[in-house]
FINULO-769873 format. One line per field, with one value per residue: residue number from 1; x, y, z of N, C-alpha, C, O in turn; residue in one letter. Coordinates in nm, 2 decimals, always signed. Example, Ala and Ser with C-alpha at 12.3 -4.5 7.8 and 13.67 -1.06 7.14 Angstrom:
pos: (1, 2);
neast: (+1.32, +1.28);
nnorth: (-0.57, -0.22);
nup: (+0.78, +0.71);
caeast: (+1.23, +1.37);
canorth: (-0.45, -0.11);
caup: (+0.78, +0.71);
ceast: (+1.32, +1.29);
cnorth: (-0.33, +0.00);
cup: (+0.78, +0.79);
oeast: (+1.42, +1.34);
onorth: (-0.33, +0.11);
oup: (+0.85, +0.80);
code: (A, S);
This chain:
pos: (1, 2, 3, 4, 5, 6, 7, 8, 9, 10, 11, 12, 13, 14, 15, 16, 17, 18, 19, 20, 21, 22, 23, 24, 25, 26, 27, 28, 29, 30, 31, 32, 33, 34, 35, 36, 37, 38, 39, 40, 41, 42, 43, 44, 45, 46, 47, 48, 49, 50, 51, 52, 53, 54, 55, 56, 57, 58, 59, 60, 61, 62, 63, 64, 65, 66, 67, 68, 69, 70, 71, 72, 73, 74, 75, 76, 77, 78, 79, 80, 81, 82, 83, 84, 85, 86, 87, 88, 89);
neast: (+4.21, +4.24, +4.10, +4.02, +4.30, +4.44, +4.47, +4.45, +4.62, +4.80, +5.05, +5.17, +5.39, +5.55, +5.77, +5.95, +6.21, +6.50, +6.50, +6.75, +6.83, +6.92, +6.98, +6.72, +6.66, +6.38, +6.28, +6.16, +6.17, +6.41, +6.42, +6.57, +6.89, +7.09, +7.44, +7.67, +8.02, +8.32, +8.62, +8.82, +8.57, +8.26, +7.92, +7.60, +7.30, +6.92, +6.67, +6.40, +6.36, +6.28, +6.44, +6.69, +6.83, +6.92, +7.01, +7.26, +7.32, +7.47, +7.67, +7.87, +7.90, +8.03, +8.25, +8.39, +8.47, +8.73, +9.03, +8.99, +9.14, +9.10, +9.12, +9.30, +9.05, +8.95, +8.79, +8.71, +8.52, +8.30, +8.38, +8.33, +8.07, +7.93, +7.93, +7.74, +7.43, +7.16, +6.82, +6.55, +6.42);
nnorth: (-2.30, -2.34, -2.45, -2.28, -2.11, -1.82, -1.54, -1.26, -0.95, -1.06, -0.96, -0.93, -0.94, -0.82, -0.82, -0.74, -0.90, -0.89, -1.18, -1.43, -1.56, -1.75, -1.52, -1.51, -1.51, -1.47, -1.32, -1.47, -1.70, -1.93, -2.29, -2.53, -2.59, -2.39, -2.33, -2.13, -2.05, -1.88, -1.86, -2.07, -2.04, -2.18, -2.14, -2.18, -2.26, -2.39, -2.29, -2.38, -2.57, -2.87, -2.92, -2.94, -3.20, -3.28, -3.05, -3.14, -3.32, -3.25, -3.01, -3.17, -3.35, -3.12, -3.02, -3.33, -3.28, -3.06, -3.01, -3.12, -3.18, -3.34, -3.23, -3.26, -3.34, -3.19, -3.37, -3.38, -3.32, -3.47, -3.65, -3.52, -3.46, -3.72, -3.73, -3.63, -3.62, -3.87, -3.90, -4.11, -4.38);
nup: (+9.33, +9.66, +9.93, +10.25, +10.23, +10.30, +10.18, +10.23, +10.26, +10.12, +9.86, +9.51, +9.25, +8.93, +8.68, +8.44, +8.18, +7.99, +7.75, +7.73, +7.45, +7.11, +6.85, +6.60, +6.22, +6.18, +6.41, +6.62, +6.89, +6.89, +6.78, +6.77, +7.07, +7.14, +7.06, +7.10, +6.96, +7.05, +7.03, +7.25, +7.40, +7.47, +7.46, +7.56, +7.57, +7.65, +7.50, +7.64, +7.88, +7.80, +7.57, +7.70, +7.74, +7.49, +7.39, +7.56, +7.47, +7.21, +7.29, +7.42, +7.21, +7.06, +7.21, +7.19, +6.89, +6.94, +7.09, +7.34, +7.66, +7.99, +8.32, +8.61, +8.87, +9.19, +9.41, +9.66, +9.77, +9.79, +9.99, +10.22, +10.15, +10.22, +10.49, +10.57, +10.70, +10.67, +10.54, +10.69, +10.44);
caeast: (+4.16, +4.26, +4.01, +4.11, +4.41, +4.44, +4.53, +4.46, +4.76, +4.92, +5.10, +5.21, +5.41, +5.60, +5.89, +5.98, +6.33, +6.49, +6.51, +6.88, +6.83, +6.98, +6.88, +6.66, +6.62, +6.22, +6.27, +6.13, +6.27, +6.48, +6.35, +6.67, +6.88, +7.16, +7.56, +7.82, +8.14, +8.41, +8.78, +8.77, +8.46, +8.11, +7.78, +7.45, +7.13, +6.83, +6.60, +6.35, +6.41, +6.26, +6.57, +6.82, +6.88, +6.95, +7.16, +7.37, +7.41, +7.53, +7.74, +7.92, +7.97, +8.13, +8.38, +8.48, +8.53, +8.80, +9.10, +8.98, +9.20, +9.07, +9.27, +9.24, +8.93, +8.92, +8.62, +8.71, +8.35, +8.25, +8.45, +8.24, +7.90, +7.88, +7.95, +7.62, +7.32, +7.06, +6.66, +6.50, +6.33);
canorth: (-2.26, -2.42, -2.40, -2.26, -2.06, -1.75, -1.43, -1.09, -0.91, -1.09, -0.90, -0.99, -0.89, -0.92, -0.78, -0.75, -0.93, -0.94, -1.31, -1.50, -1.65, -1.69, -1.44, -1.59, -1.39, -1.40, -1.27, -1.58, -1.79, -2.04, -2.43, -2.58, -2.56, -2.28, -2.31, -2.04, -2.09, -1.77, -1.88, -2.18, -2.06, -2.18, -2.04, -2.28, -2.26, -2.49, -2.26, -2.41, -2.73, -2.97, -2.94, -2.95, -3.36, -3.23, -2.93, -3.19, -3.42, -3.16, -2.99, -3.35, -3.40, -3.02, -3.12, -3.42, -3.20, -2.97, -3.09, -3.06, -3.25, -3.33, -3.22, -3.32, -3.29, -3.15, -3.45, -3.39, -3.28, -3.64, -3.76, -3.43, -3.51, -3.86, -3.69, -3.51, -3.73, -3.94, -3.94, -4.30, -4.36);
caup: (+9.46, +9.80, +10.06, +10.38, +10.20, +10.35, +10.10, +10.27, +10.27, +10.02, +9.77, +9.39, +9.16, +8.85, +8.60, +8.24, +8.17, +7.83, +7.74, +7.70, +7.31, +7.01, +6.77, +6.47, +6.16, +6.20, +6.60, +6.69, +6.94, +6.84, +6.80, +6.85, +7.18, +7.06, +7.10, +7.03, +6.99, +7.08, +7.08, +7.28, +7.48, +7.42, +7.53, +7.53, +7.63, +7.57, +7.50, +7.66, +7.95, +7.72, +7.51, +7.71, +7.70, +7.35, +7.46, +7.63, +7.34, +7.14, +7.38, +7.43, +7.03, +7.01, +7.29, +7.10, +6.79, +6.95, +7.18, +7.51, +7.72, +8.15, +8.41, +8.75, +8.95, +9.31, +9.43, +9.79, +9.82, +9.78, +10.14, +10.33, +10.16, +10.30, +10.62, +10.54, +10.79, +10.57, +10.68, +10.67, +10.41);
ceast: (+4.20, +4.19, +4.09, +4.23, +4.40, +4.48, +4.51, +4.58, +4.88, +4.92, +5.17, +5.31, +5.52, +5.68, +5.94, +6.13, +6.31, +6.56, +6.66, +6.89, +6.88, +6.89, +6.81, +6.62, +6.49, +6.19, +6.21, +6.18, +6.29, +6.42, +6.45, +6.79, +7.01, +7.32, +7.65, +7.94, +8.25, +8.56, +8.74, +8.66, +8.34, +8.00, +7.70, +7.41, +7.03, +6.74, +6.50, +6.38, +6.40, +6.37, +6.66, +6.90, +6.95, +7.11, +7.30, +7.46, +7.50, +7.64, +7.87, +7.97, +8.06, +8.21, +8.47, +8.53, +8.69, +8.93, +9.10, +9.07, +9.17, +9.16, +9.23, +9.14, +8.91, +8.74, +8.64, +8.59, +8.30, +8.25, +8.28, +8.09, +7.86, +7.87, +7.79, +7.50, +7.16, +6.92, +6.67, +6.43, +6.21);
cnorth: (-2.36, -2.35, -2.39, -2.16, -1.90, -1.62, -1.31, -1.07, -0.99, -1.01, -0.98, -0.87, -0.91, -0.81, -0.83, -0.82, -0.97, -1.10, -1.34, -1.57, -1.57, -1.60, -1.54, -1.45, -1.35, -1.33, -1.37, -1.68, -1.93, -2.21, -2.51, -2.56, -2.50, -2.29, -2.23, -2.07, -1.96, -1.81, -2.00, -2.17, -2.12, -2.17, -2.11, -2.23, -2.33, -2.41, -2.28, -2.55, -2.80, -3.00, -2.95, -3.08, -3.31, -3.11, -3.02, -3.26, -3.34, -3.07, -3.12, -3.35, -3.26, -3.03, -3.23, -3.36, -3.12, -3.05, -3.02, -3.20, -3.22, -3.31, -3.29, -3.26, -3.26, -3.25, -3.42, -3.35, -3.36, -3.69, -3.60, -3.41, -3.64, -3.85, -3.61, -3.71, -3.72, -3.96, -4.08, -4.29, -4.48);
cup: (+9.56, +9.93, +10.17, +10.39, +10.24, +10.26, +10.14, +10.30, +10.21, +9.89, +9.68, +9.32, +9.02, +8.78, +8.46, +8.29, +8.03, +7.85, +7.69, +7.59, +7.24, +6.91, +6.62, +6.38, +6.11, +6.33, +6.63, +6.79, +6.87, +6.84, +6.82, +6.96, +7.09, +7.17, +7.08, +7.05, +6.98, +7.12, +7.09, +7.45, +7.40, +7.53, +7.48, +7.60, +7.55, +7.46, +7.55, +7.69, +7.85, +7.65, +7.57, +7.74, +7.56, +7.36, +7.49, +7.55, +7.28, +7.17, +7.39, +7.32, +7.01, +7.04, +7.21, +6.94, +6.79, +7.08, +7.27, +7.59, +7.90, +8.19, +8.53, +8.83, +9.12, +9.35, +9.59, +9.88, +9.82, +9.93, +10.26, +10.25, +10.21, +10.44, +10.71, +10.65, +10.67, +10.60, +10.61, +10.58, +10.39);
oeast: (+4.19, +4.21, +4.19, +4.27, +4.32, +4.60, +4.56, +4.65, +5.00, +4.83, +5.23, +5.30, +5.57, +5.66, +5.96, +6.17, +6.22, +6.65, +6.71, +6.97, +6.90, +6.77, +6.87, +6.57, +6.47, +6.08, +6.17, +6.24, +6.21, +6.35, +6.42, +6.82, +7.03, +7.33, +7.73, +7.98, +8.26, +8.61, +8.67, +8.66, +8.33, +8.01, +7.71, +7.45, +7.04, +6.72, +6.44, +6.42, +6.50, +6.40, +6.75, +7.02, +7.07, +7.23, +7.41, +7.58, +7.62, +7.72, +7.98, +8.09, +8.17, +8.30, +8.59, +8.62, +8.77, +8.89, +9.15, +9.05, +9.20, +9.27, +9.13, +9.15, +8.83, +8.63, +8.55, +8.57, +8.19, +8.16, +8.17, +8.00, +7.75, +7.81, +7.76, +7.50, +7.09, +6.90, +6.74, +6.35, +6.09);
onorth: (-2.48, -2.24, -2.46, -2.12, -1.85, -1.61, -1.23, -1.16, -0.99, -1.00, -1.08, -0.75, -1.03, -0.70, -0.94, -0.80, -1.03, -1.13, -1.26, -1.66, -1.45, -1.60, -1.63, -1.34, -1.24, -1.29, -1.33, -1.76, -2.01, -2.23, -2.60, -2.45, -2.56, -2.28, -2.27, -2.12, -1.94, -1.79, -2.06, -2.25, -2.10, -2.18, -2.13, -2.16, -2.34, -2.47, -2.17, -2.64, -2.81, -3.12, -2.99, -3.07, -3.31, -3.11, -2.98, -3.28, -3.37, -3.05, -3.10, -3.35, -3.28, -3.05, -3.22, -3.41, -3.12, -3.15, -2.91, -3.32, -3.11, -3.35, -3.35, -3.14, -3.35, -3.22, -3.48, -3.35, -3.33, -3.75, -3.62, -3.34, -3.66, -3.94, -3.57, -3.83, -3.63, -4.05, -4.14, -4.20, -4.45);
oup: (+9.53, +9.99, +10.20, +10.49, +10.15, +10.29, +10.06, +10.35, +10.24, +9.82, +9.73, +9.34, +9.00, +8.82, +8.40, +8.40, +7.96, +7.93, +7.61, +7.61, +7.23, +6.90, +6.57, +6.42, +6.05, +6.35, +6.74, +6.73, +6.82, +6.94, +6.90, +6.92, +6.98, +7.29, +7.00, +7.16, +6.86, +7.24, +7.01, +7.55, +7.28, +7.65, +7.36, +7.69, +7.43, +7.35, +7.54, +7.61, +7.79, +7.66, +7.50, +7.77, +7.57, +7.34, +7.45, +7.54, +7.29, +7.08, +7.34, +7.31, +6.94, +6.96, +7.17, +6.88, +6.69, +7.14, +7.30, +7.56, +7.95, +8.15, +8.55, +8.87, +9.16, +9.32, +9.65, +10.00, +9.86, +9.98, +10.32, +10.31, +10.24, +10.50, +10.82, +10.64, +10.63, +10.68, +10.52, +10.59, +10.35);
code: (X, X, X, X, X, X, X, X, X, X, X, X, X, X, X, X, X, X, X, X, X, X, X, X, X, X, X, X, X, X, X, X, X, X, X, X, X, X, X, X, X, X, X, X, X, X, X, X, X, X, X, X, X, X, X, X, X, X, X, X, X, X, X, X, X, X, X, X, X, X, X, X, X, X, X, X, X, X, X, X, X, X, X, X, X, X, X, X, X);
């Protein structure tokens, strides 16, 4: 509750969505964060934020599994965010 907060004529509402996990063979969602691998795509998700430090590790070690080699990076968005004005703090 917050005193003072005004709610007449506030409207709610809400929506089913089917969820983005791996399948488990109890229908359960997953307890660890879930990678697939298709060609040389892969598909993660944490399942759940808390995992996804984890996600990332793991993500990270598959990479080093497969030969991904960097190419060059477009940072030119680096020079026009400094351009960007800073409050005081």
């Amino acid at each position: 509750a917050i005193p003072g907060l005004e709610l007449n004529g506030l409207e709610w509402n809400s929506y089913t969505v089917d969820r983005a996990e791996g399948a488990t063979k109890t229908g359960h969602r997953p307890e660890t964060p879930q990678i697939l691998q298709a060609g040389n795509l892969l598909t993660a998700w944490p399942t759940k934020l808390a995992l996804a430090p984890q996600l990332a590790e793991d993500v990270c070690e598959r990479l080093s599994e497969i030969p991904v080699v960097p190419t060059s990076v477009d940072d030119s968005w680096k020079s026009e965010l400094a351009q960007f004005s800073r409050p005081q703090v």
